[in-house]
mmCIF file of the N, C-alpha and C atoms, coordinates in Angstrom:
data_MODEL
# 
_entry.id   MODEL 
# 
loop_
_atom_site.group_PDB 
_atom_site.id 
_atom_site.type_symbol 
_atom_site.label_atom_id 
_atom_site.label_alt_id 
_atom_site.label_comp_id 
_atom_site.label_asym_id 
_atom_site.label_entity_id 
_atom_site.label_seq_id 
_atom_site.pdbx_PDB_ins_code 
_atom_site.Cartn_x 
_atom_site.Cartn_y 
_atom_site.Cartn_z 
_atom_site.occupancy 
_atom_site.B_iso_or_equiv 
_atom_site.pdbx_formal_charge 
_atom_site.auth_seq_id 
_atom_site.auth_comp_id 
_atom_site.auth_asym_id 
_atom_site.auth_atom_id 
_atom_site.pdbx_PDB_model_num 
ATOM 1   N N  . UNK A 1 1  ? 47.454 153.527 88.102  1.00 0.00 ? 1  UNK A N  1 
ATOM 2   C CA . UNK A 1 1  ? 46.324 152.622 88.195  1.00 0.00 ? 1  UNK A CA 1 
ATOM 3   C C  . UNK A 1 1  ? 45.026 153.416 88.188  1.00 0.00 ? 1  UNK A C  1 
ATOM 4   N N  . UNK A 1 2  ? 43.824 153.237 87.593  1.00 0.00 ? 2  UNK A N  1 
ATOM 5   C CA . UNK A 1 2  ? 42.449 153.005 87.697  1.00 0.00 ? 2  UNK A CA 1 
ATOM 6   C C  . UNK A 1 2  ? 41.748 152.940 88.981  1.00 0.00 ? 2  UNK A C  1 
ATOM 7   N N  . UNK A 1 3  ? 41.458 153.989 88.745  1.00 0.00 ? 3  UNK A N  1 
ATOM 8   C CA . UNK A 1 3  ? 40.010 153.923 90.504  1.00 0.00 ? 3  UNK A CA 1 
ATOM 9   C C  . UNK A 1 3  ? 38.639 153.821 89.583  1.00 0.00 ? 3  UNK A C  1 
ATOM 10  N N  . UNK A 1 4  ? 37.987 153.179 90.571  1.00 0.00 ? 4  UNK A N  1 
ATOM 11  C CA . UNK A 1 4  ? 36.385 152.683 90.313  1.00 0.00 ? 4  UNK A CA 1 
ATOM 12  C C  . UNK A 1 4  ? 35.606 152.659 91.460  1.00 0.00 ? 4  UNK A C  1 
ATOM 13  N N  . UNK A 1 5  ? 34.538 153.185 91.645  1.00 0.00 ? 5  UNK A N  1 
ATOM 14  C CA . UNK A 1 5  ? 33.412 153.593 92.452  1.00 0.00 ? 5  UNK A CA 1 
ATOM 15  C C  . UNK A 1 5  ? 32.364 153.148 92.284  1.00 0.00 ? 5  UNK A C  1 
ATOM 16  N N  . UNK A 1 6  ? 31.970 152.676 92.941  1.00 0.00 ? 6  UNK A N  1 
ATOM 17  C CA . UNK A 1 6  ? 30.833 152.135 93.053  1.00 0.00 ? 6  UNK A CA 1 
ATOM 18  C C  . UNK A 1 6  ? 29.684 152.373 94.193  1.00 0.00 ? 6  UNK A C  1 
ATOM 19  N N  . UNK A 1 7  ? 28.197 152.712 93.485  1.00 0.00 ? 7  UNK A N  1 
ATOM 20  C CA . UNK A 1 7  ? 27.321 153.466 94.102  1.00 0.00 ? 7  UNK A CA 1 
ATOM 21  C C  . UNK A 1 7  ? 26.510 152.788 94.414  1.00 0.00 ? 7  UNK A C  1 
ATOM 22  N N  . UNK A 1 8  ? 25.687 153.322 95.302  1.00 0.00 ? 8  UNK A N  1 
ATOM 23  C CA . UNK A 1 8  ? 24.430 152.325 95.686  1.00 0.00 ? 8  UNK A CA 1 
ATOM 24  C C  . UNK A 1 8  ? 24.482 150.715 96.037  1.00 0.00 ? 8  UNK A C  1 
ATOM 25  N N  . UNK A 1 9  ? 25.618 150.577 96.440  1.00 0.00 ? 9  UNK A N  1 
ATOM 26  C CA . UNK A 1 9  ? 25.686 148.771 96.482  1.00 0.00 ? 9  UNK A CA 1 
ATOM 27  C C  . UNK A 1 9  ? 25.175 148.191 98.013  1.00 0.00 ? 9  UNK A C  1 
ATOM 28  N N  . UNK A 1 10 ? 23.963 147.502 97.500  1.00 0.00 ? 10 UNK A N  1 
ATOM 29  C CA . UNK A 1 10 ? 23.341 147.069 99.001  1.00 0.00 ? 10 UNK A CA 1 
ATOM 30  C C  . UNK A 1 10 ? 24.461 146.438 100.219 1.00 0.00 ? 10 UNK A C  1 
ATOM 31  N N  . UNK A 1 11 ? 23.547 146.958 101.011 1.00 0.00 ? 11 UNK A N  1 
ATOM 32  C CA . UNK A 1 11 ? 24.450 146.770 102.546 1.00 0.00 ? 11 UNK A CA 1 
ATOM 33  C C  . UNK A 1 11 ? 24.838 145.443 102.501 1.00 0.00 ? 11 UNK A C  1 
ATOM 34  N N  . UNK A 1 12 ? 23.818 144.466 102.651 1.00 0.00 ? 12 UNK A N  1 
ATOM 35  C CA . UNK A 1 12 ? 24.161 143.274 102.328 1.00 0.00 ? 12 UNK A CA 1 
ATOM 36  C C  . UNK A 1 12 ? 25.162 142.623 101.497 1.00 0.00 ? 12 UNK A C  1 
ATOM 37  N N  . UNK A 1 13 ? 25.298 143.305 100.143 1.00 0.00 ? 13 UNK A N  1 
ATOM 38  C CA . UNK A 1 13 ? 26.656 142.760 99.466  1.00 0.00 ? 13 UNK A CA 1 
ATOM 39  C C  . UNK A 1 13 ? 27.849 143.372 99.926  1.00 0.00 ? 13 UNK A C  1 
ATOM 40  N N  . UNK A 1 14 ? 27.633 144.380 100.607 1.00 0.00 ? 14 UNK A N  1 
ATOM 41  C CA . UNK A 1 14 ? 28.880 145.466 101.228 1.00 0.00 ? 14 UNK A CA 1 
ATOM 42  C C  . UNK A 1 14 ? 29.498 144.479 102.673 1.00 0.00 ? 14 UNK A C  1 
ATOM 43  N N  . UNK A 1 15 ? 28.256 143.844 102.915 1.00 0.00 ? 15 UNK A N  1 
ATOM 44  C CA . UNK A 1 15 ? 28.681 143.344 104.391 1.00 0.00 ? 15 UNK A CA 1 
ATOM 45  C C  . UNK A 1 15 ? 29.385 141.105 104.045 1.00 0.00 ? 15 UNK A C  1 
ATOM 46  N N  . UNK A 1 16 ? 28.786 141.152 102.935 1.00 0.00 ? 16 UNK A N  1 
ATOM 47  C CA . UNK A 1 16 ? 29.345 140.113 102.247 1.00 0.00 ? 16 UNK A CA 1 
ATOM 48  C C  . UNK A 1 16 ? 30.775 140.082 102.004 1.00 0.00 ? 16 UNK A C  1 
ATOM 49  N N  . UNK A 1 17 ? 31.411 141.338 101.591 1.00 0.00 ? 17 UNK A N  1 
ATOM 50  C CA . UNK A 1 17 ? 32.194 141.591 101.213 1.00 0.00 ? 17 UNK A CA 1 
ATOM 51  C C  . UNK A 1 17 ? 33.400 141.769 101.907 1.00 0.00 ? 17 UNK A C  1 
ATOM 52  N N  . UNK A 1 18 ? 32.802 142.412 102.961 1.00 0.00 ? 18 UNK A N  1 
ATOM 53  C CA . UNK A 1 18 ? 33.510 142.979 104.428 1.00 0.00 ? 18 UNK A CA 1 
ATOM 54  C C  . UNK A 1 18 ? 33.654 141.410 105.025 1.00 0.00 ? 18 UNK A C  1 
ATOM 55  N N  . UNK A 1 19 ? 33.311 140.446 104.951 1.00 0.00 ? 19 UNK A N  1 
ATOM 56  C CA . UNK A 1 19 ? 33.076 138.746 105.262 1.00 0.00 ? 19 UNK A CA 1 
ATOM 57  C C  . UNK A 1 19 ? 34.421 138.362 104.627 1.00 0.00 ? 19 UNK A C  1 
ATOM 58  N N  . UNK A 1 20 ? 34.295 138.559 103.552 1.00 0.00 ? 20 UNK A N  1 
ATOM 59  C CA . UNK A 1 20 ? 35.167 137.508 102.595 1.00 0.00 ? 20 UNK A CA 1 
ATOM 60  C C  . UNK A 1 20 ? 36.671 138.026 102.721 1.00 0.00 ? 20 UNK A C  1 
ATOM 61  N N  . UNK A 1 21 ? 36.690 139.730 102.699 1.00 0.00 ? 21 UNK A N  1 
ATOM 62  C CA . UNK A 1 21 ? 38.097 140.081 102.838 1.00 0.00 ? 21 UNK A CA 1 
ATOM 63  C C  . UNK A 1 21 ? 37.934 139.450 104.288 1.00 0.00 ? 21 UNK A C  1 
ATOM 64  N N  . UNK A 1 22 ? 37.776 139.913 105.882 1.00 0.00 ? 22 UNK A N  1 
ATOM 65  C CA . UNK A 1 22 ? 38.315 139.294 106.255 1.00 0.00 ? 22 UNK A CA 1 
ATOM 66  C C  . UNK A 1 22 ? 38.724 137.604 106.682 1.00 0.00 ? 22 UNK A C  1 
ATOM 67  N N  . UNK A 1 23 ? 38.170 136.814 105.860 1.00 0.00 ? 23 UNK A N  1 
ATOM 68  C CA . UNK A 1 23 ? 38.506 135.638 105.374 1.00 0.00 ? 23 UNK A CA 1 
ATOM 69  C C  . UNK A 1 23 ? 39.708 135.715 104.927 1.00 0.00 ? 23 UNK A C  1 
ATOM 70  N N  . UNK A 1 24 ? 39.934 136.073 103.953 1.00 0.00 ? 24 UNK A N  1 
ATOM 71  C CA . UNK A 1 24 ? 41.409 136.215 103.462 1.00 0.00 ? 24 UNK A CA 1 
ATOM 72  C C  . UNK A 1 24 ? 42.060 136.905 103.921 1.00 0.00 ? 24 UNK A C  1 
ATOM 73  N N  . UNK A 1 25 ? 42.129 137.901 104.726 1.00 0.00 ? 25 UNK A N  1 
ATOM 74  C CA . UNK A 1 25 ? 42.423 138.174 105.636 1.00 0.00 ? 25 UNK A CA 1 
ATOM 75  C C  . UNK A 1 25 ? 43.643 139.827 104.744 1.00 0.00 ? 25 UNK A C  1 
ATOM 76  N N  . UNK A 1 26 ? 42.407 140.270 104.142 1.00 0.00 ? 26 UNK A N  1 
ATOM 77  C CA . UNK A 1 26 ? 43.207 141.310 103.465 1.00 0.00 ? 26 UNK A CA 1 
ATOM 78  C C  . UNK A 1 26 ? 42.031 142.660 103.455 1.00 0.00 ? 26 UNK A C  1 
ATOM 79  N N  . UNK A 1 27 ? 42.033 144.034 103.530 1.00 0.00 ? 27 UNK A N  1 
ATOM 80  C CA . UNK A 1 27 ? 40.789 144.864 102.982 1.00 0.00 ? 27 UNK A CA 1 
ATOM 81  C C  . UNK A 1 27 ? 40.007 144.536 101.665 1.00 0.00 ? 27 UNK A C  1 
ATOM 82  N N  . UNK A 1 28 ? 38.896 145.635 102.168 1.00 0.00 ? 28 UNK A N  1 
ATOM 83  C CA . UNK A 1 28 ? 37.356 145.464 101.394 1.00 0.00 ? 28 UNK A CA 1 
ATOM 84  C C  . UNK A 1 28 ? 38.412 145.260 99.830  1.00 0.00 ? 28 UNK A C  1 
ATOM 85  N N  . UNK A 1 29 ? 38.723 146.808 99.566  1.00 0.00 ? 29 UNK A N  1 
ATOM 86  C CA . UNK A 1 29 ? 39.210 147.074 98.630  1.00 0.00 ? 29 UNK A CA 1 
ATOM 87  C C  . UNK A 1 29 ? 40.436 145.984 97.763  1.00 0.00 ? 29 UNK A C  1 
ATOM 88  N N  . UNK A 1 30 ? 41.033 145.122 98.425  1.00 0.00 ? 30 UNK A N  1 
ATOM 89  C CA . UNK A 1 30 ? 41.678 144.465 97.974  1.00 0.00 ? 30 UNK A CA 1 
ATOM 90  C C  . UNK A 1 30 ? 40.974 142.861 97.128  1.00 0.00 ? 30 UNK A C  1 
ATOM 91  N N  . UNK A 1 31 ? 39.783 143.011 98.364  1.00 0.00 ? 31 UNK A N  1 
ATOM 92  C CA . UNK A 1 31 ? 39.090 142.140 98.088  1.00 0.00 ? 31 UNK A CA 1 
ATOM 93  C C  . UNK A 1 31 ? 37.935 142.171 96.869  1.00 0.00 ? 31 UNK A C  1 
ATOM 94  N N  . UNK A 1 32 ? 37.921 143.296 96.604  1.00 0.00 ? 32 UNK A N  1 
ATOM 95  C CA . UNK A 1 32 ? 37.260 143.663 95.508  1.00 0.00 ? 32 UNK A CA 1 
ATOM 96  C C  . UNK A 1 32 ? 37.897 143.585 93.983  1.00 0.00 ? 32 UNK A C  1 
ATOM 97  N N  . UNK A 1 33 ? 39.624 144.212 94.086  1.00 0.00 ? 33 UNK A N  1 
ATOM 98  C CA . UNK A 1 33 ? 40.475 143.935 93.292  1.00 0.00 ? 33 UNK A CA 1 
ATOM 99  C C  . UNK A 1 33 ? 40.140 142.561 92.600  1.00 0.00 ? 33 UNK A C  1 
ATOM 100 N N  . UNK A 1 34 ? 40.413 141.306 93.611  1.00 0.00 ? 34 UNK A N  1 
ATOM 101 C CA . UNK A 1 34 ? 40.732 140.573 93.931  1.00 0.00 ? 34 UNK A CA 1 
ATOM 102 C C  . UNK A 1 34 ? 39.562 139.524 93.005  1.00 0.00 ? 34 UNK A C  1 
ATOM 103 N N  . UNK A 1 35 ? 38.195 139.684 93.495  1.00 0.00 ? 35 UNK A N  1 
ATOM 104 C CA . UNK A 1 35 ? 37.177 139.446 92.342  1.00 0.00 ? 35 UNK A CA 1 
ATOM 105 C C  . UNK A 1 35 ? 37.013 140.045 91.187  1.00 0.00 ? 35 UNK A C  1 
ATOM 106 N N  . UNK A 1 36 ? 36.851 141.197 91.036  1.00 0.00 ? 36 UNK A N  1 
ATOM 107 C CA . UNK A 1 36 ? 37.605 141.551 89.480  1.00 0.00 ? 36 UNK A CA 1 
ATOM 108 C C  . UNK A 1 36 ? 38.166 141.446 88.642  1.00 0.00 ? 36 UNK A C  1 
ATOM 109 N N  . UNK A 1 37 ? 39.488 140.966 89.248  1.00 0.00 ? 37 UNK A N  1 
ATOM 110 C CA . UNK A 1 37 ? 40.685 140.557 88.624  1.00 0.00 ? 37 UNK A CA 1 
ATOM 111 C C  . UNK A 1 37 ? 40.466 138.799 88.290  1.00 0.00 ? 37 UNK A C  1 
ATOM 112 N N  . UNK A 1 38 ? 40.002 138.177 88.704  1.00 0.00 ? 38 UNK A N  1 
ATOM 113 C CA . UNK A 1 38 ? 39.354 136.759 88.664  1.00 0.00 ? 38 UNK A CA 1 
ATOM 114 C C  . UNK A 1 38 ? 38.016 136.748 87.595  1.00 0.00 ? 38 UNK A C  1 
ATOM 115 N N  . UNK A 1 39 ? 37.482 137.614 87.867  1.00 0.00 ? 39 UNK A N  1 
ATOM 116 C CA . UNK A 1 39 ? 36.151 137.848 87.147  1.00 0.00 ? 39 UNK A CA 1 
ATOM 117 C C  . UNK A 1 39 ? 36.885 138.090 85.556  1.00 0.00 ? 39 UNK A C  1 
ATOM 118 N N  . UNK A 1 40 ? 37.476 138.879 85.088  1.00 0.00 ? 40 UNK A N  1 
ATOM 119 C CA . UNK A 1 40 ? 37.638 139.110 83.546  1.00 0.00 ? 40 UNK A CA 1 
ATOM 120 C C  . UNK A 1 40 ? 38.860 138.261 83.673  1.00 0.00 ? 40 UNK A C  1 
ATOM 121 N N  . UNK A 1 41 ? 39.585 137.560 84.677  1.00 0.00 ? 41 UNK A N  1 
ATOM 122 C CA . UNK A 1 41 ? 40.764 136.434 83.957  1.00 0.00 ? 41 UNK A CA 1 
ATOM 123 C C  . UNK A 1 41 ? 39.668 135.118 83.412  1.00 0.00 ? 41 UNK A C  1 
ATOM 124 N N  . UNK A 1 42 ? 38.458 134.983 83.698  1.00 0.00 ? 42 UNK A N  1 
ATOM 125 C CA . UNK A 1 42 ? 37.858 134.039 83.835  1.00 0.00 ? 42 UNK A CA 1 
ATOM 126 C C  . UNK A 1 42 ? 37.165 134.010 82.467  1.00 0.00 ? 42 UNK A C  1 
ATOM 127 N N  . UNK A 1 43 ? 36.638 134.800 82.155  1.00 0.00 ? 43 UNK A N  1 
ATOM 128 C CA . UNK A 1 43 ? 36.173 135.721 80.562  1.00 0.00 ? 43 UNK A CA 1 
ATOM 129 C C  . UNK A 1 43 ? 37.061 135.673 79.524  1.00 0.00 ? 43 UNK A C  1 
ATOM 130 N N  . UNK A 1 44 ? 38.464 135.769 79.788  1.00 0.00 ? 44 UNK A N  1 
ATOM 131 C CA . UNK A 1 44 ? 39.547 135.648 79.109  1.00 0.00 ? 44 UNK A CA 1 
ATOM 132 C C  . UNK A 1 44 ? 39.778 134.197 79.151  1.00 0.00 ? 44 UNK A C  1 
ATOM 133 N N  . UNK A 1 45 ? 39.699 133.203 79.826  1.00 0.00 ? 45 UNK A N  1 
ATOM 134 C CA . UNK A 1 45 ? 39.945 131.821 79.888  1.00 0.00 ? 45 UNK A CA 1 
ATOM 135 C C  . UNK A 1 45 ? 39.014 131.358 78.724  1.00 0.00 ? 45 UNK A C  1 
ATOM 136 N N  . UNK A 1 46 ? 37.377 131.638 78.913  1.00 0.00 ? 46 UNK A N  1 
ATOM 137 C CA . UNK A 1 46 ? 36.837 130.631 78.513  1.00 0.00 ? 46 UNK A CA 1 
ATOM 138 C C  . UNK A 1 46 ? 36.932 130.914 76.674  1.00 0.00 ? 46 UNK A C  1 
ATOM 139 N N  . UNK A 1 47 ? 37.782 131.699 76.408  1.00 0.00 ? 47 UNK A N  1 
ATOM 140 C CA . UNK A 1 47 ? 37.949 131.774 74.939  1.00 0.00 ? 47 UNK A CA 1 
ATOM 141 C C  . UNK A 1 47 ? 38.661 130.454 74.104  1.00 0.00 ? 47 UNK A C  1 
ATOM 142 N N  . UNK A 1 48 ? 39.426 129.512 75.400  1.00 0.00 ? 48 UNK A N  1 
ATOM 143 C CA . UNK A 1 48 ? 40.419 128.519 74.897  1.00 0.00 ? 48 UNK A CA 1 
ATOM 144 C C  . UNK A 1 48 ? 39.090 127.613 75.186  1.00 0.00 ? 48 UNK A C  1 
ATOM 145 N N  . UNK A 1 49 ? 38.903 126.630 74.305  1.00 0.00 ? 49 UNK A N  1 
ATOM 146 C CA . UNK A 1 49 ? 38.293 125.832 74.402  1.00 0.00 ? 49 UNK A CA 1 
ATOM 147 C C  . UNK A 1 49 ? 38.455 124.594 75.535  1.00 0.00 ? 49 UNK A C  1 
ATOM 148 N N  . UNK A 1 50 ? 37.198 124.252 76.164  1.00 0.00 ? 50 UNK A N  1 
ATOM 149 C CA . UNK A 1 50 ? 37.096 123.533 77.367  1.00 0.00 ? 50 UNK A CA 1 
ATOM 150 C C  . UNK A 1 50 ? 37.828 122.267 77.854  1.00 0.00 ? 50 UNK A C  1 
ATOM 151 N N  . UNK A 1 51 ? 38.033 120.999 76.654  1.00 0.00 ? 51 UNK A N  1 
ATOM 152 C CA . UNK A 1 51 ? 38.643 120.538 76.347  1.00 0.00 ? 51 UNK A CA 1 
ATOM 153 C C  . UNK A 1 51 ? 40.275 120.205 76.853  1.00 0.00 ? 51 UNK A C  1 
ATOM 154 N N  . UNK A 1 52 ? 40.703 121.709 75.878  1.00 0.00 ? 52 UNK A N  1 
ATOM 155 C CA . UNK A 1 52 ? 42.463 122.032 76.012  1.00 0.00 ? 52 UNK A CA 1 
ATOM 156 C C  . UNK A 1 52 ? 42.301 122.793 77.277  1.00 0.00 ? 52 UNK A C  1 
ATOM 157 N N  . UNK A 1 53 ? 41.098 123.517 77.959  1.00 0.00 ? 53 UNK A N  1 
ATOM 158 C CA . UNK A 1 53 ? 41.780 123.711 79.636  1.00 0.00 ? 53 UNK A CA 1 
ATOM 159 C C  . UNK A 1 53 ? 41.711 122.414 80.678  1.00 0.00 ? 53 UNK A C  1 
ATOM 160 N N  . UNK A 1 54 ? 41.124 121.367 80.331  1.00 0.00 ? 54 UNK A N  1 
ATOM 161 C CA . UNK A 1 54 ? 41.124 119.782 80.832  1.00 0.00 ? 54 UNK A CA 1 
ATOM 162 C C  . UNK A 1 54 ? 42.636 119.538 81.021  1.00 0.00 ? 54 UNK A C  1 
ATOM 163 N N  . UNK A 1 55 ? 42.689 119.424 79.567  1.00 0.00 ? 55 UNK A N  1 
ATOM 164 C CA . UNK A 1 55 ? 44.168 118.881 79.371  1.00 0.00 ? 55 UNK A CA 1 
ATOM 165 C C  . UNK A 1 55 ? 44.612 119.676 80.040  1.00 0.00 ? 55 UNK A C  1 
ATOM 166 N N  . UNK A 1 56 ? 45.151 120.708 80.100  1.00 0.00 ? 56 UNK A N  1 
ATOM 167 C CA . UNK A 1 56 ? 46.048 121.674 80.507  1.00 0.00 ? 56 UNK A CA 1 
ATOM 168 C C  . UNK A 1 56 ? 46.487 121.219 82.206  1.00 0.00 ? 56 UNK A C  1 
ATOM 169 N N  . UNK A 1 57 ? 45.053 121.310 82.603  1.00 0.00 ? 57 UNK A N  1 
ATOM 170 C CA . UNK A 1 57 ? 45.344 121.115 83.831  1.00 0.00 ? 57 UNK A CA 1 
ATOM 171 C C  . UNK A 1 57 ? 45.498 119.658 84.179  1.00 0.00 ? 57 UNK A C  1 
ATOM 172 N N  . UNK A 1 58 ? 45.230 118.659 83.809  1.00 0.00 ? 58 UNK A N  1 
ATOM 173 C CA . UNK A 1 58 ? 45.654 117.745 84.363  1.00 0.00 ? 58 UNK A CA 1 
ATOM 174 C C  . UNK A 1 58 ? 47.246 117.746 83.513  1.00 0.00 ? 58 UNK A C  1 
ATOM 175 N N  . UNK A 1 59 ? 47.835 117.770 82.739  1.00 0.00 ? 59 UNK A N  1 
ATOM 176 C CA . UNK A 1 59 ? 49.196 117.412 82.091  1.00 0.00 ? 59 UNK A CA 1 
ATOM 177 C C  . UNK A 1 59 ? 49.991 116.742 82.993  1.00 0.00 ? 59 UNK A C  1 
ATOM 178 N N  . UNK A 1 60 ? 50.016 117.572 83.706  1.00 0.00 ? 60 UNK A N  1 
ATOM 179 C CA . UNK A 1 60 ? 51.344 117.402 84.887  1.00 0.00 ? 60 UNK A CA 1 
ATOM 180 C C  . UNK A 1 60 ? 51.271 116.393 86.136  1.00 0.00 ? 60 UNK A C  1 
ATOM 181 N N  . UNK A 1 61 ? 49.512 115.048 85.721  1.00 0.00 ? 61 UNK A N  1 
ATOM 182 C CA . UNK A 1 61 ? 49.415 114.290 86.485  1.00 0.00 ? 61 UNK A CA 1 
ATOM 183 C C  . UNK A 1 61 ? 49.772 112.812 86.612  1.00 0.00 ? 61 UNK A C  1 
ATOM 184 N N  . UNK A 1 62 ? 50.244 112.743 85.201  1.00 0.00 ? 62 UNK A N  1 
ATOM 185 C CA . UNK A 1 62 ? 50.510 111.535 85.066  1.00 0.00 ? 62 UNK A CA 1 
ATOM 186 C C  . UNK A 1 62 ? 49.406 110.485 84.469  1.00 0.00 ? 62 UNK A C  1 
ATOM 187 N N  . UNK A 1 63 ? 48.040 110.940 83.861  1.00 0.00 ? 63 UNK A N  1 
ATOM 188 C CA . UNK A 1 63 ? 46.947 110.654 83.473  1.00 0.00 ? 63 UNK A CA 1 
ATOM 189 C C  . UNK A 1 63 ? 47.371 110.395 82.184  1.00 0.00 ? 63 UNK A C  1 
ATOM 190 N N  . UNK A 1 64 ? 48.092 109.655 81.425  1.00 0.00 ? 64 UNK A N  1 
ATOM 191 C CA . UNK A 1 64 ? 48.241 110.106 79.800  1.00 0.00 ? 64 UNK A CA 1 
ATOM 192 C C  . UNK A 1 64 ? 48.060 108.267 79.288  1.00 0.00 ? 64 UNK A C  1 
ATOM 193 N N  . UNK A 1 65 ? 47.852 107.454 80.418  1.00 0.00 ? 65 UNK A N  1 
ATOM 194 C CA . UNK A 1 65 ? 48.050 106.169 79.878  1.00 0.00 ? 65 UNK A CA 1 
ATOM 195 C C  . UNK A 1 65 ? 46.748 105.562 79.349  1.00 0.00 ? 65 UNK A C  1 
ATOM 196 N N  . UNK A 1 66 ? 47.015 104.807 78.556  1.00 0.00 ? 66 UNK A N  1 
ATOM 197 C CA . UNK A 1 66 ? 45.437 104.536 77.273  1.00 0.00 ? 66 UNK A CA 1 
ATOM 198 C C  . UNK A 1 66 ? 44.912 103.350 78.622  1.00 0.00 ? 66 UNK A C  1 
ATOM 199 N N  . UNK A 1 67 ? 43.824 103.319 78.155  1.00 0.00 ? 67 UNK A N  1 
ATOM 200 C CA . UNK A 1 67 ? 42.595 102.253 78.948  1.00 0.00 ? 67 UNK A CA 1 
ATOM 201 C C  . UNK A 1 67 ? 42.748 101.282 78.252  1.00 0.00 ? 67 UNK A C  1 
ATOM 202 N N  . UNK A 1 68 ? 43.959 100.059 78.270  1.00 0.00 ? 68 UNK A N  1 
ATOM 203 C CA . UNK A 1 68 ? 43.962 99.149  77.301  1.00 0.00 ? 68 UNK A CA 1 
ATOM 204 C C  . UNK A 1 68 ? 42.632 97.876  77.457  1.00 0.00 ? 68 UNK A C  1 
ATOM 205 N N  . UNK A 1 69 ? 41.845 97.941  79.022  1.00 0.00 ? 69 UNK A N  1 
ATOM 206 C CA . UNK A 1 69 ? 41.345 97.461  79.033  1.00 0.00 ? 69 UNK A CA 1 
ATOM 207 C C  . UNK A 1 69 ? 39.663 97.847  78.503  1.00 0.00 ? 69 UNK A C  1 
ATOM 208 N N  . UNK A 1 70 ? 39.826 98.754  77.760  1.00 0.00 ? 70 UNK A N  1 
ATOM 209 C CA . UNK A 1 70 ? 38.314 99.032  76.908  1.00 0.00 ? 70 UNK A CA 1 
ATOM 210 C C  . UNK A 1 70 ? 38.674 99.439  75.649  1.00 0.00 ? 70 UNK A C  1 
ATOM 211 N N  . UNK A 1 71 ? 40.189 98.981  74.864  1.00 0.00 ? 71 UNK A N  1 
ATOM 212 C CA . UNK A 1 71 ? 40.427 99.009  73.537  1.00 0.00 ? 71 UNK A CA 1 
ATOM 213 C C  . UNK A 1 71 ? 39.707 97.758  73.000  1.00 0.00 ? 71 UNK A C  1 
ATOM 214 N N  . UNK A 1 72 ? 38.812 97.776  71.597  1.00 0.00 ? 72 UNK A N  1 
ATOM 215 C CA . UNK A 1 72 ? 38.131 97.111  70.892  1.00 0.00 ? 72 UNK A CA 1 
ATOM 216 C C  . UNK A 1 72 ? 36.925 96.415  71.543  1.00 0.00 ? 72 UNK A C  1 
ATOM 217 N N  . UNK A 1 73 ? 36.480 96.839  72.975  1.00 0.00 ? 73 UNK A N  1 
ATOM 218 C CA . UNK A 1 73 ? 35.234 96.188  73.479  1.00 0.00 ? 73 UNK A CA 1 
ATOM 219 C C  . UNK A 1 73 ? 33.789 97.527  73.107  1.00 0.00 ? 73 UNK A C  1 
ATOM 220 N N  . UNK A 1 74 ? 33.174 97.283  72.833  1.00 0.00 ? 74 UNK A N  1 
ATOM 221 C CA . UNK A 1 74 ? 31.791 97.248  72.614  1.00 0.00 ? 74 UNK A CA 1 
ATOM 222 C C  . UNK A 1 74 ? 30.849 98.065  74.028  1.00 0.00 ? 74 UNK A C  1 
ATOM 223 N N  . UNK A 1 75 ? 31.105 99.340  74.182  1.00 0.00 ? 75 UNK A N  1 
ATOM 224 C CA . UNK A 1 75 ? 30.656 99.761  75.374  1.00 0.00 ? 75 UNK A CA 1 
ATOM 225 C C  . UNK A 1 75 ? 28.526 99.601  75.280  1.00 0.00 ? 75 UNK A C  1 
ATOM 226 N N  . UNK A 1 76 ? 28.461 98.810  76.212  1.00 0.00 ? 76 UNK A N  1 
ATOM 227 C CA . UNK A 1 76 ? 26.908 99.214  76.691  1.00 0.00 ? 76 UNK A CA 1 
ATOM 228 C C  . UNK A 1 76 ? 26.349 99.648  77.636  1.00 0.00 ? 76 UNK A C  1 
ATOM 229 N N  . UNK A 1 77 ? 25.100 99.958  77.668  1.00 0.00 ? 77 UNK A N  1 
ATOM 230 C CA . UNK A 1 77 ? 24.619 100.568 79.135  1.00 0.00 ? 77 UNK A CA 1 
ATOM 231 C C  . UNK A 1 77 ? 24.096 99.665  79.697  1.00 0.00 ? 77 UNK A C  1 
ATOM 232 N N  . UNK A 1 78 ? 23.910 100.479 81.040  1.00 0.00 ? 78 UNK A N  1 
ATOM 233 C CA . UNK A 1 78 ? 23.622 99.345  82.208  1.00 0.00 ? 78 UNK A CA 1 
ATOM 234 C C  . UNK A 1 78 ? 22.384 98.648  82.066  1.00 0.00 ? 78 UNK A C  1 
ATOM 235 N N  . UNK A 1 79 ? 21.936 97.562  82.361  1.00 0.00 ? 79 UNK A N  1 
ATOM 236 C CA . UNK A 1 79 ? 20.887 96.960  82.219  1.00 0.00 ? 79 UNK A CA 1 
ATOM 237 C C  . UNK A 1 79 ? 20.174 96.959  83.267  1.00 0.00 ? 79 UNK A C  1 
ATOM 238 N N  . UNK A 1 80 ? 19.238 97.907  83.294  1.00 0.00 ? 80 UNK A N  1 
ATOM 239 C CA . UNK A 1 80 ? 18.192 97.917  84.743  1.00 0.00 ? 80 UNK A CA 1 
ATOM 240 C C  . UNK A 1 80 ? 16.402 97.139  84.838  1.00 0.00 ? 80 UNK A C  1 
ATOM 241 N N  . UNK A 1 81 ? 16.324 95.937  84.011  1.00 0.00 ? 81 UNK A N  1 
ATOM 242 C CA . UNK A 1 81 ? 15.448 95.542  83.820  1.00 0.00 ? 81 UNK A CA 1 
ATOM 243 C C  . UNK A 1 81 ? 14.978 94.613  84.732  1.00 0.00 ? 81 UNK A C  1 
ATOM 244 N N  . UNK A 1 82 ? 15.814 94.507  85.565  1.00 0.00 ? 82 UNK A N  1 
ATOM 245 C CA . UNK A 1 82 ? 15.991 93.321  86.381  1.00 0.00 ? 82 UNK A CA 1 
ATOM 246 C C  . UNK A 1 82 ? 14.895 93.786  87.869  1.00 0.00 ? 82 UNK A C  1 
# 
């Protein structure tokens, strides 16, 4: 594996950091992994179009049934004149 260093990083994000691992209840360093590894899976996601990650994630909800009650009606907007 890859080591990476990092210099000069304000106290404040250091102490942010030192927050969040123990939130999760794991070290700095893991916790750093940890956004990294999220950070370029996330970069790598948005190459699939937005759409097919919708779908994707809902699939498995049972959402697939048509709106028979707005087949062939005429959608308008709300009327706020009133």
């Amino acid at each position: 594996m890859s080591q990476v260093v990092v210099r000069n990083l304000e106290d404040g994000v250091k102490a942010g950091l030192k927050k969040r691992a123990s939130l999760h209840g794991w070290s700095m360093e893991e916790e750093a992994r940890q956004i990294l590894r999220n950070a370029v899976l996330a970069d790598s996601a948005s190459s699939i179009p937005l759409g097919s990650r919708i779908a994707a994630r809902f699939a498995g909800c049972g959402l697939d049934d048509d709106l028979p009650e707005l087949h062939g009606q005429i959608i308008t907007g709300m009327d706020f004149s009133s």
